[in-house]
C-alpha positions as CSV (number, residue, x, y, z in Angstrom):
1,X,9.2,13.3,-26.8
2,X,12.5,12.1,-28.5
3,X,15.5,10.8,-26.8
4,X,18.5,13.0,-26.7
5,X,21.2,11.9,-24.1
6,X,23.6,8.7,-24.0
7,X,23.7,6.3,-20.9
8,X,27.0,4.2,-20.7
9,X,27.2,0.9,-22.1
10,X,27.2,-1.5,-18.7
11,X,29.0,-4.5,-19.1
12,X,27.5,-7.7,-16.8
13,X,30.4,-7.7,-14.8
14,X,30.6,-3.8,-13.7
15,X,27.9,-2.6,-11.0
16,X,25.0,0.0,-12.5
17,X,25.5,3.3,-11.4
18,X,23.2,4.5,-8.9
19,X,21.7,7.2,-10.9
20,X,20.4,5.0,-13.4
21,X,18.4,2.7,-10.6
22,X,14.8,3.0,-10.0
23,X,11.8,1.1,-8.4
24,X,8.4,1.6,-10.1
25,X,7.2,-0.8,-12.5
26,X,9.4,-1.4,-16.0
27,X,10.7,0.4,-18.7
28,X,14.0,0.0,-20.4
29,X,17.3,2.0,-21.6
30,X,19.5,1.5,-24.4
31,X,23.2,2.8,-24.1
32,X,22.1,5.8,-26.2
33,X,19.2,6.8,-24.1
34,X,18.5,8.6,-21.2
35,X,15.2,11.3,-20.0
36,X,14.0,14.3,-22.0
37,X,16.0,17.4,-22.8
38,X,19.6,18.1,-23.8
39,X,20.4,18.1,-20.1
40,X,20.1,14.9,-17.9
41,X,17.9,15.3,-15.0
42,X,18.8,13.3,-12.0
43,X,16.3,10.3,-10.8
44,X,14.8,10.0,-7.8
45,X,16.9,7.7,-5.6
46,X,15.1,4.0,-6.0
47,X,15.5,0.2,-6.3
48,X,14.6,-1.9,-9.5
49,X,15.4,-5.0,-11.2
50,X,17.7,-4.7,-13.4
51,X,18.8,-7.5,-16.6
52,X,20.5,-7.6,-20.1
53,X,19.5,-9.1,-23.2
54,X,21.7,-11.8,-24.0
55,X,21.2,-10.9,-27.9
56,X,21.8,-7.2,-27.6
57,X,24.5,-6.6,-24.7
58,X,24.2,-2.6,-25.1
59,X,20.6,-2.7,-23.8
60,X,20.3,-2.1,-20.3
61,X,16.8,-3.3,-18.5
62,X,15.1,-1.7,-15.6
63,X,12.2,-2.8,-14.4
64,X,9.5,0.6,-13.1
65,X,6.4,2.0,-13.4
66,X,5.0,5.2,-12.5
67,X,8.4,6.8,-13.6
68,X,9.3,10.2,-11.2
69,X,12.3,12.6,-12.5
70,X,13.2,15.5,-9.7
71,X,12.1,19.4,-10.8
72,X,15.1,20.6,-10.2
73,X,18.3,19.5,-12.5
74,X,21.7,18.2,-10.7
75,X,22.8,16.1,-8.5
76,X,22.4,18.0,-5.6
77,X,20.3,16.4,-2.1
78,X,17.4,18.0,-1.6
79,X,14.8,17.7,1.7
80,X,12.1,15.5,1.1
81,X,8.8,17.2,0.2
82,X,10.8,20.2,-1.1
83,X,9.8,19.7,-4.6
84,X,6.7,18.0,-6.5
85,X,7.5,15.2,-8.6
86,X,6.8,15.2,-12.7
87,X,5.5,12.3,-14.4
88,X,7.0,10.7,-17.3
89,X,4.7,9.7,-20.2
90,X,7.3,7.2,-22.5
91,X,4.4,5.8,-24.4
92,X,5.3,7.9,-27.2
93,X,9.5,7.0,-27.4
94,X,10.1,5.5,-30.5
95,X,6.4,4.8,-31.6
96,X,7.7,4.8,-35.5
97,X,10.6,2.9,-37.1
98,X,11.5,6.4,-38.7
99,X,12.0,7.5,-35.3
100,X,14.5,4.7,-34.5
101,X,16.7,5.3,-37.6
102,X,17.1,8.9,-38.9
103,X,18.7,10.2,-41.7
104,X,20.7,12.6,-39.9
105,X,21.5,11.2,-36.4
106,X,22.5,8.1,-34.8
107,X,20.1,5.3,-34.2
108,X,18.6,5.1,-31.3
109,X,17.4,1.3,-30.1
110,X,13.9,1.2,-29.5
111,X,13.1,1.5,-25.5
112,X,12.0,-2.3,-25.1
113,X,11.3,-4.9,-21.7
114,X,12.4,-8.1,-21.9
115,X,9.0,-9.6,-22.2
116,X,9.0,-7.7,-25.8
117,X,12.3,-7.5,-27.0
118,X,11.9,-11.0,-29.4
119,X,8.0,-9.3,-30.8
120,X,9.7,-5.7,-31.8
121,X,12.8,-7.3,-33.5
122,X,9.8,-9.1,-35.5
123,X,8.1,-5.8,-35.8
124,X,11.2,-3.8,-36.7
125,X,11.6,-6.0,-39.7
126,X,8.5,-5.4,-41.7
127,X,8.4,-3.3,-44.5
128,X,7.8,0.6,-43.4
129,X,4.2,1.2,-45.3
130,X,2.6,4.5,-45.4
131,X,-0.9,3.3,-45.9
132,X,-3.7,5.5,-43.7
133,X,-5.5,2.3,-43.5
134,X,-2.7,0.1,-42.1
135,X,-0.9,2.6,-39.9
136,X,2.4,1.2,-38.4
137,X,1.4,-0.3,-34.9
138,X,3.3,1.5,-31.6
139,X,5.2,-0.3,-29.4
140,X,5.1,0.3,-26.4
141,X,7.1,-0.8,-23.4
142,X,6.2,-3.3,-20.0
143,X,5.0,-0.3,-17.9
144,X,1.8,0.2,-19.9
145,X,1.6,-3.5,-19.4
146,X,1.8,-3.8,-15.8
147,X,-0.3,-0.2,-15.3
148,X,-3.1,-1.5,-17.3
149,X,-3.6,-4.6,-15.3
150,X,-3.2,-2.3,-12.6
151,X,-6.2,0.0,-13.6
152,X,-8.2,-3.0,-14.5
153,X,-7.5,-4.7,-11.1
154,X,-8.9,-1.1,-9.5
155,X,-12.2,-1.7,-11.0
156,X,-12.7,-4.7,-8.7
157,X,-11.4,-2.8,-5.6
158,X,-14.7,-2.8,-3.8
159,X,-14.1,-6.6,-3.8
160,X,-13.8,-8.4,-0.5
161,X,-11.7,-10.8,-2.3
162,X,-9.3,-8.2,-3.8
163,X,-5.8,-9.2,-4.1
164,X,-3.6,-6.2,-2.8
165,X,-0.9,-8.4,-3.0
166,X,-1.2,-8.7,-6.6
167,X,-1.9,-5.2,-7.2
168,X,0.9,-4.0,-5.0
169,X,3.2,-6.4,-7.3
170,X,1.6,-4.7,-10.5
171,X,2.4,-1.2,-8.9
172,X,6.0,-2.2,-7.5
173,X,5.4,-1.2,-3.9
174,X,3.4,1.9,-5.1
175,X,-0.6,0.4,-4.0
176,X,-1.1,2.8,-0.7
177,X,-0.8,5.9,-3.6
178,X,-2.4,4.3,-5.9
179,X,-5.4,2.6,-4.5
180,X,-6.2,5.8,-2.3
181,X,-5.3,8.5,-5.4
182,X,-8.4,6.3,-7.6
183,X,-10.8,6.5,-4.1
184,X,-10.8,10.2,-3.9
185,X,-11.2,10.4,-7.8
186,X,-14.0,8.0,-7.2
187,X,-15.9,9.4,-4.7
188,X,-15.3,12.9,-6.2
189,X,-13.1,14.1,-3.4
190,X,-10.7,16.6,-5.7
191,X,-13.8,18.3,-7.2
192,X,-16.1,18.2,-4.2
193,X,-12.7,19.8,-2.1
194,X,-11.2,21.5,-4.4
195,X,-8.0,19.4,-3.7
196,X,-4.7,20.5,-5.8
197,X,-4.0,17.0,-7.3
198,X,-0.1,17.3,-6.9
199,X,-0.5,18.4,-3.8
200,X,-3.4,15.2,-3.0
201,X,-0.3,13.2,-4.7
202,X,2.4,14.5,-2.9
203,X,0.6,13.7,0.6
204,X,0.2,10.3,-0.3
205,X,3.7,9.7,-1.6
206,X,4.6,11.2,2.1
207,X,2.6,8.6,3.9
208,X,3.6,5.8,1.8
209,X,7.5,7.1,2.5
210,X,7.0,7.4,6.2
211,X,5.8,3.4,6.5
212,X,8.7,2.0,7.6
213,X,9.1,-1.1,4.5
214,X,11.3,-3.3,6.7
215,X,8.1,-4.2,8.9
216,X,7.1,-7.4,7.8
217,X,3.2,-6.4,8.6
218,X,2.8,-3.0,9.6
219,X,3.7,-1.3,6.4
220,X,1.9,0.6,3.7
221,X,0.9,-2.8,2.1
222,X,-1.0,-3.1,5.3
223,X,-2.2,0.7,5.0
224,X,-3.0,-0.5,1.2
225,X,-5.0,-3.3,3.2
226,X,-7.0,-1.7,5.2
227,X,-7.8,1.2,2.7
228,X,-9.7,-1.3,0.5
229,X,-11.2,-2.9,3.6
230,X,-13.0,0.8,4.6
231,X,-13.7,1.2,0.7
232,X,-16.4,-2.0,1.1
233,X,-17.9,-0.7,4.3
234,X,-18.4,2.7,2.9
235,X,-20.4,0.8,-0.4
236,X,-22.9,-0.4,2.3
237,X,-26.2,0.7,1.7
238,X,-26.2,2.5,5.5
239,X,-23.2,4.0,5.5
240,X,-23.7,5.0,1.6
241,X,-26.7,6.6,2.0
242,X,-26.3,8.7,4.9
243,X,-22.1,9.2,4.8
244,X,-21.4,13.5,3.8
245,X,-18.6,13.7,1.7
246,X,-16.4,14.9,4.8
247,X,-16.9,11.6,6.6
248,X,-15.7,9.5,3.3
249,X,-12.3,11.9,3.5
250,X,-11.6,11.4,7.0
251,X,-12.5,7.5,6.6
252,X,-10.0,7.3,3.5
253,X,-7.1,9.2,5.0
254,X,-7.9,8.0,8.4
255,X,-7.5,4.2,6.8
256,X,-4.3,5.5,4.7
257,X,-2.3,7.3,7.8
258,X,-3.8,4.8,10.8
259,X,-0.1,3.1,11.6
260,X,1.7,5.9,10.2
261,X,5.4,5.6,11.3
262,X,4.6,2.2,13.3
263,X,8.3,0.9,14.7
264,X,7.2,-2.3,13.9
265,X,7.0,-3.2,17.9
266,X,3.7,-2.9,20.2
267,X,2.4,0.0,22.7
268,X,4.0,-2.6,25.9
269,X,7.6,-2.7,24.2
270,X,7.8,1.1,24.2
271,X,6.5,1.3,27.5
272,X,8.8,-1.7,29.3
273,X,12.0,0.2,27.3
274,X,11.1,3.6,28.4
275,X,10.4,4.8,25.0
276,X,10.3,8.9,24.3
277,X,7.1,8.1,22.7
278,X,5.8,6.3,25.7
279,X,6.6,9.3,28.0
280,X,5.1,12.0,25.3
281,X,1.7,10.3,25.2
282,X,1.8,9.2,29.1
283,X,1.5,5.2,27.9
284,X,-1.8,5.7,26.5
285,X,-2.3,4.6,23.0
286,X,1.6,5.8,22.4
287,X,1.5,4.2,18.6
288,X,-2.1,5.6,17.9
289,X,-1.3,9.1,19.1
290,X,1.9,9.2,17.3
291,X,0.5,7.8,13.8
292,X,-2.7,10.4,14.3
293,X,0.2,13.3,15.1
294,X,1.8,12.3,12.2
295,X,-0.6,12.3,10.2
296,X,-1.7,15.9,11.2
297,X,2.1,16.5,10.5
298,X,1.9,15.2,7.0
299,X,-1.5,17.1,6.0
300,X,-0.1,20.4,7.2
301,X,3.1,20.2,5.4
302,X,2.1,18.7,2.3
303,X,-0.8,21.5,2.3
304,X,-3.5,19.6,1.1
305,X,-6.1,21.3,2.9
306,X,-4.3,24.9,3.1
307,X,-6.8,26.5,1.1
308,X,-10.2,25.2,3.9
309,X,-10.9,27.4,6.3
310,X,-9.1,27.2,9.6
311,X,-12.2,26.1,12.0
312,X,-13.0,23.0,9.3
313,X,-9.0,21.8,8.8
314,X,-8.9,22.0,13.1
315,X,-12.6,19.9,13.1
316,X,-11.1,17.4,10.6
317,X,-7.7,16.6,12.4
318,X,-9.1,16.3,15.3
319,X,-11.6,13.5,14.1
320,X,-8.9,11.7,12.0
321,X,-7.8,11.6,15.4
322,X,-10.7,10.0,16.8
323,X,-10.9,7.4,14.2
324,X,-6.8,6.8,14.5
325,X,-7.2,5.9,18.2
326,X,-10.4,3.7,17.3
327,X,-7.6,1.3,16.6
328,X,-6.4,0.6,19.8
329,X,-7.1,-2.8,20.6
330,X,-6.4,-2.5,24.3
331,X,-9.4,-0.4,24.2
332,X,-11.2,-2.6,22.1
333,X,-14.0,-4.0,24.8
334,X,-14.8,0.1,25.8
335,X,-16.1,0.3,22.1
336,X,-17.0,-2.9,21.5
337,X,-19.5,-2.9,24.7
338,X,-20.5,1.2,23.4
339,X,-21.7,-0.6,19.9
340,X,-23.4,-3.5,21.4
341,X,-25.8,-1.5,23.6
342,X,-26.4,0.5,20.7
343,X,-27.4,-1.9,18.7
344,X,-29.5,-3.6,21.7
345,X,-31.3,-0.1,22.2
346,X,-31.6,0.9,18.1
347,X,-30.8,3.9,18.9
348,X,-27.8,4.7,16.5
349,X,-29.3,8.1,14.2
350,X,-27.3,7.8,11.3
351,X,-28.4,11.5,10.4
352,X,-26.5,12.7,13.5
353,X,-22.5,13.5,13.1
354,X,-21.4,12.3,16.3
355,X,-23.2,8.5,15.4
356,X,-22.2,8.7,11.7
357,X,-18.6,9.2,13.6
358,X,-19.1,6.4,15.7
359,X,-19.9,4.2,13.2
360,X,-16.7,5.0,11.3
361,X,-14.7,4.6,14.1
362,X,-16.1,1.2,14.4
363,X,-15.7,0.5,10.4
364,X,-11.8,1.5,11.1
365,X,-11.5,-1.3,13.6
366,X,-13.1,-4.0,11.9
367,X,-11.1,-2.7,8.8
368,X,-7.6,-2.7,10.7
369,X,-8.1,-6.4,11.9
370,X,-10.1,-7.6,8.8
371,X,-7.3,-10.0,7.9
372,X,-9.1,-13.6,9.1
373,X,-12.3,-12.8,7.3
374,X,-10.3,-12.2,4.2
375,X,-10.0,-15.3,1.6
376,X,-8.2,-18.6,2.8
377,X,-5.2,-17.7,0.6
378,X,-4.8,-13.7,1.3
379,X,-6.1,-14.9,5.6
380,X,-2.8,-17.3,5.6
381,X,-0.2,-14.6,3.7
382,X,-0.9,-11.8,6.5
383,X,-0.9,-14.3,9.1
384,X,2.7,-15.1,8.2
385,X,3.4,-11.8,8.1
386,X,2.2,-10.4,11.1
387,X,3.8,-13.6,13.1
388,X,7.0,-12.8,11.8
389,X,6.9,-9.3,13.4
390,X,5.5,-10.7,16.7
391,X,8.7,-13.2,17.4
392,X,11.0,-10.7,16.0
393,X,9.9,-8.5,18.7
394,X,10.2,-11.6,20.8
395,X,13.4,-12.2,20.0
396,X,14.7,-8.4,20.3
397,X,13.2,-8.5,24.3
398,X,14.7,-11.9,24.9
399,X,18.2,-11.0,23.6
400,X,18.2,-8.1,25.9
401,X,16.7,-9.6,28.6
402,X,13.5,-7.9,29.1
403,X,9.8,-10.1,29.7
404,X,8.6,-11.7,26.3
405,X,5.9,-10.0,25.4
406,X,2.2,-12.4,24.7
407,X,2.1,-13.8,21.5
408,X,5.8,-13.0,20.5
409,X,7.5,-16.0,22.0
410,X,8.1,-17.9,19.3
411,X,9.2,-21.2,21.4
412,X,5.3,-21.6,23.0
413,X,3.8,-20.0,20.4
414,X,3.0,-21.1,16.5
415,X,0.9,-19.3,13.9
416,X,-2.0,-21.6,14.3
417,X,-2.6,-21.0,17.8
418,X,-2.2,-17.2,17.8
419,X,-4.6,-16.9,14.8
420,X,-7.0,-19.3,16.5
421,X,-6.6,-17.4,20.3
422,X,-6.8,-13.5,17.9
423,X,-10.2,-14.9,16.3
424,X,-12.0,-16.0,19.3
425,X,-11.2,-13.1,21.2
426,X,-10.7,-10.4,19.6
427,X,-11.9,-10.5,15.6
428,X,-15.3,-12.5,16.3
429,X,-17.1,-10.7,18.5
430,X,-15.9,-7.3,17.0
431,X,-17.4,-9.0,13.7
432,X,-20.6,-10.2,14.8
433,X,-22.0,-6.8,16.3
434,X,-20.9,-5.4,13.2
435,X,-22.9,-8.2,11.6
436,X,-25.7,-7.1,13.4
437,X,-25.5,-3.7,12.6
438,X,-24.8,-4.2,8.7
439,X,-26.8,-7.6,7.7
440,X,-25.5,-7.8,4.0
441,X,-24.3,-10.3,2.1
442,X,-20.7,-8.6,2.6
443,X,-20.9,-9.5,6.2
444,X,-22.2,-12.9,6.0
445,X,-19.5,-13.3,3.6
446,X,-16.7,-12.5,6.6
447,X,-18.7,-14.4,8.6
448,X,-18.1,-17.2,6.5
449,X,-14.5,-16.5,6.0
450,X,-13.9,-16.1,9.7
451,X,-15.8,-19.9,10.1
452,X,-13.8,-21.2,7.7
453,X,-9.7,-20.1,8.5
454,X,-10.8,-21.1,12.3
455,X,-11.3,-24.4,11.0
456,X,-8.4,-24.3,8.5
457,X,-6.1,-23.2,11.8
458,X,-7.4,-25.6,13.9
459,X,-6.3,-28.3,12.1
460,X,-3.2,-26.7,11.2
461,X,-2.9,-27.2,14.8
462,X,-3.8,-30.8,15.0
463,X,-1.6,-31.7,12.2
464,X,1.9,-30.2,14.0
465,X,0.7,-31.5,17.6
466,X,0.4,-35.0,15.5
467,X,3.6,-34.4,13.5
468,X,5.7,-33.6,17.2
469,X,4.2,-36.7,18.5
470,X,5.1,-39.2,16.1
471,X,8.7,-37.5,16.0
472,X,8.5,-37.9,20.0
473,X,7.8,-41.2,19.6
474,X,10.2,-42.7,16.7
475,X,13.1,-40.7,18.9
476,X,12.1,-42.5,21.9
């Protein structure tokens, strides 16, 4: 692959042209490069960080990964999900110094990050040696940096202590497609489906699109989240012996799509603001309804399952639909009381569909609300998040004058006590029956989490109740 067309040279004070932007992971551009072929193709629309070399002010830095150029040449809009995207493979740009400076042509500056811009000037001024046994050494450019701490950080995915945070950094914002594109390969979905892997891409770039990224919680990050969360239970011996490759599908995309399109405000703040969504779904799970709709809506238009028969693509929407409205904690005690008399009776027959479905449904809960079993660290950072989108929707109701809604007042609320209240009421028992029915060391190990953040909150609590009271009494 050589490079063939010339970006402009971008002084520091002049903005970068939109064209050139981009938000996945890192590569860099000279002012004589650009993307494959005598005729530039137009990138997709993106953000990216973006920085100069103070020795070299002709080379322009952008920081992606996972590089996507449009099918189709020009600069003309086109509607989303019109076209597949093409990847980009720039390991091999400039792998040779003979490469960099021909005989016949301009040179061309090698296609270098920041991090590695003082190494290759280093490089480029050794001796050219055309020994077999010393071949020169390639150079190769941030993405392959950040992708292969990515792909090593996969391997410990079925970690309870995985850090999607981390990995969604490694992946700039890219971790829902990413995490759930290496499930399906793991598990053998593509083969054992016959999935057409653009088309298995394409649906996944959809549903990471259609989170809405200015939610501070409910987000793909969370989606990411709770994907990895399903991916443990499925590794338990019960579930992994007696799961049919259809019920690891559904549990994957079910986890992927299960807040698909979420408005970043709860089922009663439709419903008190007469939201259209609230009269479609007659205020009944409104948000799980519409993330299991659009879902469906996704899966149909991205095709992924056009080629299964009819009767199985109807019998698998309608039970990612089951396992979507799973997650509806104002129904939470129906199930939750449905599991425990279950396990009271030993009656659950793994080997029938309709348990095995039951069981999921209760692995999507557990995995949805997982957060306070997680690790101290990872527990605290969703915490924050999710607060934040509680009091802004607090703050949106009180500025229009409609009833605060529990838990999103931020003046009688804090984080500490709405973490401690969400444990004890909702997470702890949900996680004890599922204890019961999965005795591993994976749920002893939430147990233990669980114990351990309550504590952590608590004296959060104690520490700001002591903190007001001393202020209280030095002001008085």
């Amino acid at each position: 692959m050589e490079v063939c067309c010339q970006l402009p040279v971008l002084p520091l004070d002049r903005p970068v042209p939109k064209h050139v932007l981009s938000r996945r992971g890192a590569i860099s551009f000279s002012s004589s490069s650009a993307l494959i072929g005598p005729t530039p193709r137009q990138l997709s629309k993106r953000r990216g960080a973006i920085s100069y070399d103070s020795a070299d002010q002709t080379a322009l830095y952008i920081r992606m990964l996972d590089v996507r150029v449009r099918s189709q040449v020009g600069p003309g809009p086109e509607r989303r999900g019109s076209h597949p995207y093409l990847y980009v493979d720039f390991r091999d740009l400039h792998s040779r110094r003979a490469a960099a400076v021909g005989p016949a042509g301009p040179r061309l500056r090698r296609l270098l990050s920041l991090q590695r811009s003082g190494r290759a000037a280093r490089l480029l001024q050794r001796p050219a040696t055309s020994d077999p046994a010393h071949p020169p050494r390639p150079l190769h450019i941030l993405d392959q940096d950040y992708t292969g701490q990515a792909e090593c950080l996969l391997q410990r995915a079925g970690s309870w202590d995985f850090d999607i945070f981390l990995f969604d950094r490694l992946t700039n914002g890219d971790s829902l497609v990413s995490l759930t594109l290496h499930l399906f390969v793991q598990f053998g979905l593509i083969r054992l489906f016959q999935l057409d892997l653009l088309k298995l891409r394409r649906f996944l770039v959809l549903v990471q699109q259609d989170y809405h990224s200015r939610n501070p919680y409910h987000n793909s990050l969370h989606a990411a989240d709770v994907t990895q969360a399903m991916y443990c239970y499925l590794k338990e011996p019960k579930l992994a012996q007696t799961l049919t490759a259809c019920d690891i599908l559904l549990a994957l995309v079910a986890a992927a799509t299960h807040d698909l399109d979420h408005p970043g405000v709860n089922q009663r703040f439709l419903v008190k603001t007469d939201h259209h969504l609230a009269a479609l779904y007659k205020n009944t799970s409104v948000l799980e309804n519409h993330h299991w709709k659009s879902a469906v809506g996704l899966l149909r238009e991205s095709g992924l399952l056009a080629h299964r028969p009819a009767s199985e693509r109807l019998l698998l929407e309608e039970r990612l639909g089951a396992l979507i409205l799973a997650t509806d904690i104002s129904r939470q005690n129906e199930y939750l009381s449905e599991f425990r008399t279950h396990l009271d009776r030993g009656d659950l027959r793994l080997g029938d569909s309709n348990h095995r479905l039951f069981v999921l449904q209760m692995a999507m809960k557990c995995a949805d609300i997982c957060n306070p079993c997680r690790p101290w660290r990872l527990c605290r950072l969703w915490s924050s998040k999710v607060t934040e989108e509680f009091f802004h929707q607090g703050d949106t109701e009180r500025k229009h004058s409609v009833e605060v809604s529990p838990m999103c007042d931020r003046q009688t609320n804090s984080m500490a006590k709405i973490q401690i209240d969400f444990i004890s009421y909702v997470v702890e028992p949900l996680f004890s029956e599922w204890s019961r029915f999965s005795a591993t060391p994976l749920s002893r190990g939430m147990m233990g989490h669980l114990s351990a953040n309550r504590a952590a909150w608590k004296r959060s609590l104690l520490q700001a109740a002591a903190a007001a009271a001393e202020e209280f009494s030095g002001s008085s």
